[in-house]
Structures are given as C-alpha cells and as structure tokens.
Residue, then its C-alpha position, 0 to 999 in steps of 0.5 A: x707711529x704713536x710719539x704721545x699719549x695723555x689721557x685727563x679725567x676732570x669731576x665737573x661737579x668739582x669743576x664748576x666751581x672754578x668756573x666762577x673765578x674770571x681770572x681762571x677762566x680768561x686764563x685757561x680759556x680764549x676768547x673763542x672758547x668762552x664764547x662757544x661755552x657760553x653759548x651752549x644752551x643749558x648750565x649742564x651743556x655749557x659746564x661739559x663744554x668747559x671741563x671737557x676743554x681743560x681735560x684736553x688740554x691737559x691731555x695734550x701737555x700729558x701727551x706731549x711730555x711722553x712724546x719728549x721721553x724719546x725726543x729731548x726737546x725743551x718743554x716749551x712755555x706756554x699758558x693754558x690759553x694757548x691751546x684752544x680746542x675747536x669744534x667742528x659739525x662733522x667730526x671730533x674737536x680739534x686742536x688750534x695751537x700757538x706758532x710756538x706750541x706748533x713748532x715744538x710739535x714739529x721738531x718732535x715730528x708730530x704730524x696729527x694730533x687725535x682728540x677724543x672727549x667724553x662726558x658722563x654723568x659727573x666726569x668729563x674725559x679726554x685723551x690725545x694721541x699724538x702721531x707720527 
C-alpha cells in the first residue's frame, strides 16, 4: 500500500548557482554526498549529481507530508542534511536517514522508501514512493 507520494522538479541552470554558497551547500549536503558529487568527472556529471540530490530530498519531505494526511504524527525536525541519498553500482539511489527521521517513518508504517531520479537536459526530477 502507497502511505506517500512526493515528486520535486529543480532547473539545474537555476541550481547551479547555489551551488557557489558553501554555507548552502554544507547545509543541505553530508559529507558524503559532497564527496560523491565532487567526484563526478565533468561540471555538467557533478552539477545533476547535485540537483538531482536536493530533488529527492525534497521529494522525500513532500512524500512524508502526505503519508501524515492519514497518520497524525508530529512532522518531525530536522535540516536537509539529515537525509543523504546513497548511490549504489547495481541498482536505483537509495535513501540513509537520521535514527530520528527513521523513527517518524516507523510510526507512520513505512516499510521501504522507493526513489527514482532523472535528469534531462536542463532539469532534474525525483519522485518518492513511500510503502507500506
């Protein structure tokens, strides 16, 4: 059973200019994921890996207020750094959230989280699923 659904769309050209504040970026970003995105070989590969990051996690806070429209939980605290998108080499990003974000999916019932990110052209796209 689908608890959630939160879809973000992000302009990177828009985007990339965010990108030049630190303080936004170590703000929104971990550690992690700055050193993914940096990574990334080439400006256009580093700037998607980027957006397409802040898509999901807005995605994901879209997702979870739906899932509360049924379950009246408390919307929880927490900054944008606190939910870190993980790649992996086989298969579709995934999600690695904070014990505190992890509990309020708990009481919610949320068993998996589904993420999906695309890029094209100048826009980036995520959408999260969250199930029960």
């Amino acid at each position: 059973m689908i608890l959630g659904l939160g879809l973000d769309l992000v302009d990177i050209t828009e985007f990339e200019h965010r990108l030049d504040d630190q303080f936004f970026v170590r703000a929104v970003f971990s550690a992690h994921e700055i050193s993914f995105c940096d990574a990334q070989p080439g400006a256009k590969r580093r700037l998607q890996s980027y957006a397409g990051r802040y898509a999901a996690k807005e995605a994901l806070i879209k997702a979870f207020d739906t899932a509360r429209l049924t379950h009246p939980v408390q919307p929880p605290t927490f900054e944008l750094s606190d939910i870190e998108i993980r790649g992996t080499r086989s298969g579709p990003p995934r999600f690695s959230l904070t014990p505190a974000i992890a509990e309020k999916m708990d009481i919610l019932g949320v068993k998996r989280a589904h993420l999906s990110i695309t890029h094209d052209g100048h826009s980036t796209a995520a959408v999260v699923i969250l199930e029960a």
